[in-house]
N, C-alpha and C positions, 0 to 999 in steps of 0.2 A: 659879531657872531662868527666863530668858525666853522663849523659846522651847521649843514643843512638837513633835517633831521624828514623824511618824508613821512607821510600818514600809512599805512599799512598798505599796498596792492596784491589784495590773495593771499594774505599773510606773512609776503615778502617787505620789509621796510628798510627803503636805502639811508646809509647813511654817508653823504658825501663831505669829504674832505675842503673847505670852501675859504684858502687861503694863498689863491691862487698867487699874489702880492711875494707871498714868501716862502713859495713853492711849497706850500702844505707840509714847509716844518714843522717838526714835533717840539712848540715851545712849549712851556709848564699851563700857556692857558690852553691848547689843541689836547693835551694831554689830558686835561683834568675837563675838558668839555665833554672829548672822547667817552674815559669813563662814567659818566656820569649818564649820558646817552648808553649807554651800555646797560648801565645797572638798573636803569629804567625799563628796556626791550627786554632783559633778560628775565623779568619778573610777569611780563606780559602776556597771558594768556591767548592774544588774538597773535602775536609775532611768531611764524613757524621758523624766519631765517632771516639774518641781516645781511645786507648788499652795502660792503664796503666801497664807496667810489670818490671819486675827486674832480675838480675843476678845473681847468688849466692844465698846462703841459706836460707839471710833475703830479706824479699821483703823493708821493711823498721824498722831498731830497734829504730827510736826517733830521740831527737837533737843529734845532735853531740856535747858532752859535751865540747868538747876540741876547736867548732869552732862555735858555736852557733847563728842561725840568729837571727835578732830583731824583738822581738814577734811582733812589726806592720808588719814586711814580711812575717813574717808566716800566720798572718791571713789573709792578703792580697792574698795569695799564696790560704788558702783554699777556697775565697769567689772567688777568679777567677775559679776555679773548679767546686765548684756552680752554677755559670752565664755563664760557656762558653754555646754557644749554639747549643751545639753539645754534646751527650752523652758520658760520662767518664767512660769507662766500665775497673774496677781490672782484673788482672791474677796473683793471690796469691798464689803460691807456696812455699814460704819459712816462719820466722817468722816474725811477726809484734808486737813490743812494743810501749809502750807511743805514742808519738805523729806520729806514724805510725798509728794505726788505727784513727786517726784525719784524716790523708790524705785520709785514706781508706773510713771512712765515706762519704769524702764530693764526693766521686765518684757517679754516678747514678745506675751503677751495677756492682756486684763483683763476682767472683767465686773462690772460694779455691779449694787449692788440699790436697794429704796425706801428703803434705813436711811442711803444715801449722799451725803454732801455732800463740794465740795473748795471748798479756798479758798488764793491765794499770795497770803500774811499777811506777808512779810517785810517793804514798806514801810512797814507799819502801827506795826512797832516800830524802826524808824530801818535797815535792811537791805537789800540785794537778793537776788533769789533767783538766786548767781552760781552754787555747784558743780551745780545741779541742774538747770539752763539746757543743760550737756550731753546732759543725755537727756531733758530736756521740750521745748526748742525744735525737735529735730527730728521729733519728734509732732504737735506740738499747732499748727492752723488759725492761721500767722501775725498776721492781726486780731482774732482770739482771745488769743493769747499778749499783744498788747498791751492788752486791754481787762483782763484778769484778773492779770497780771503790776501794772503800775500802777495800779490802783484797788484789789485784796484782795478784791473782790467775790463773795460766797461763791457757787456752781451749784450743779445737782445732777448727777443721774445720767442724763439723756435728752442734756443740754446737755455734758454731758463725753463720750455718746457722738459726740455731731454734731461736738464741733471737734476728735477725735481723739484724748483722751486714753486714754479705753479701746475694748475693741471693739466691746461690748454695752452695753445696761442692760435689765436684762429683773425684771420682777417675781417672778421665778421664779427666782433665780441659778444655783441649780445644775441644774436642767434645761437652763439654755442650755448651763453650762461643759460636760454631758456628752457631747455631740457634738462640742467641742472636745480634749477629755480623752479619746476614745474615735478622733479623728482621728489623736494622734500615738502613739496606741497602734497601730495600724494603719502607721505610718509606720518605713523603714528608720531604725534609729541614724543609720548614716555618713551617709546623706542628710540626717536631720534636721541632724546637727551642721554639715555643710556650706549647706545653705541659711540656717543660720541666720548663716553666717559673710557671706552676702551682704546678707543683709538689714540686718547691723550693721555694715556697713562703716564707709560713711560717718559712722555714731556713734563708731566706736573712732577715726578721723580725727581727729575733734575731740578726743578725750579726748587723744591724744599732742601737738595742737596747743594747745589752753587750757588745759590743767590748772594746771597750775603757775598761769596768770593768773587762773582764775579762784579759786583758794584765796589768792592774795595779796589778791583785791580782798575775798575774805568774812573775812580776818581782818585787813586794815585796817575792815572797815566795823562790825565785832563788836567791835572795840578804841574805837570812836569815841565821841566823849559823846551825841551822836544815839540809838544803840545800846542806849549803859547807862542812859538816861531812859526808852527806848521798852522795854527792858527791864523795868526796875525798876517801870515805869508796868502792865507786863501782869502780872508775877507780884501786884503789891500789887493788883489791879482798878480802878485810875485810870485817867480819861482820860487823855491823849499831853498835853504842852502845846503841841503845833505844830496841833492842829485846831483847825479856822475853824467 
């Protein structure tokens, strides 16, 4: 099992990331458990809000190189996160690379702890970071997006709060998420589902406008010999041969 699926508390039901082995990569079976777990709470009349979390040090480090789902599940995976209509609240405490903060993005709130770092590692291995560009770019402090997008330059969690990727960072995580968690327990369903339809508009815009482009540009650039060097160079722990 990758996933740990809790029973409802208040309405709130976590759902934790439980792959600690391979740092809560997003392979095609975490992918396809994920939604699946999704499409089930999003139907759910007792569920007011899910609480994304994880196990171990990463909350999530990317694809899993070694078992990789297909970019149409992936992005299917973040637009169902988008549309569920019930809020998707992070509890980040470990690290988040590549297409981990794609997930993290398309959540509606997040709160880091001191155990949190992020880093978009994609050019680092011959890649860009195209499907997840959906739901990080319209978050994250545009000259922010360009500094950490092309350089890989790992932040933390004070610095992820200030350029928008999550809401908080508090040393305390779960004392801040409780006032969050105890917000939409106090809030109407229909309202919540509806407000949240506004909030995501303009993201689900994009996902019916770029999808299709942006999965053709991550699987011509994962087919690439760039790719399978910058690949084969992180699984073996070599340097790249294009650094200077």
């Amino acid at each position: 099992m990758s996933l740990v699926v809790s029973s409802p508390a208040r309405g709130v039901v976590t759902v934790t990331l439980d792959v600690p082995e391979r740092r809560n990569a997003l392979s095609a079976d975490l992918v396809g458990a994920l939604s699946e777990a999704l499409g089930d709470l999003g139907g759910d009349p007792t569920v007011r809000a899910v609480l994304l979390a994880h196990t171990g040090p990463a909350f999530c480090s990317g694809a899993d190189l070694k078992a990789p789902p297909a970019p149409h599940d992936f992005v299917r995976l973040l637009r169902q996160v988008v549309e569920l209509p019930k809020p998707v609240i992070a509890r980040v405490d470990g690290h988040v690379r590549a297409g981990g903060l794609g997930l993290l993005g398309a959540c509606d709130m997040a709160v880091a702890g001191p155990g949190a770092s992020f880093a978009l590692t994609e050019v680092h291995i011959g890649v860009a970071p195209a499907v997840i560009s959906l739901t990080l770019l319209p978050r994250v402090d545009p000259a922010a997006a360009s500094h950490y997008c092309l350089t890989g330059e790992r932040f933390d969690g004070p610095e992820a709060a200030r350029i928008g990727l999550v809401t908080a960072y508090a040393p305390d995580v779960d004392a801040t998420l409780g006032p969050l968690l105890d917000g939409v327990r106090r809030a109407a369903p229909g309202a919540l589902a509806e407000t949240k339809k506004l909030l995501t508009a303009r993201v689900l815009d994009a996902f019916d406008d770029q999808s299709d482009a942006v999965v053709a540009l991550s699987a011509r650039l994962f087919g690439s010999a760039e790719a399978r060097e910058g690949m084969a160079a992180f699984l073996e722990r070599r340097e790249r041969p294009w650094v200077l």
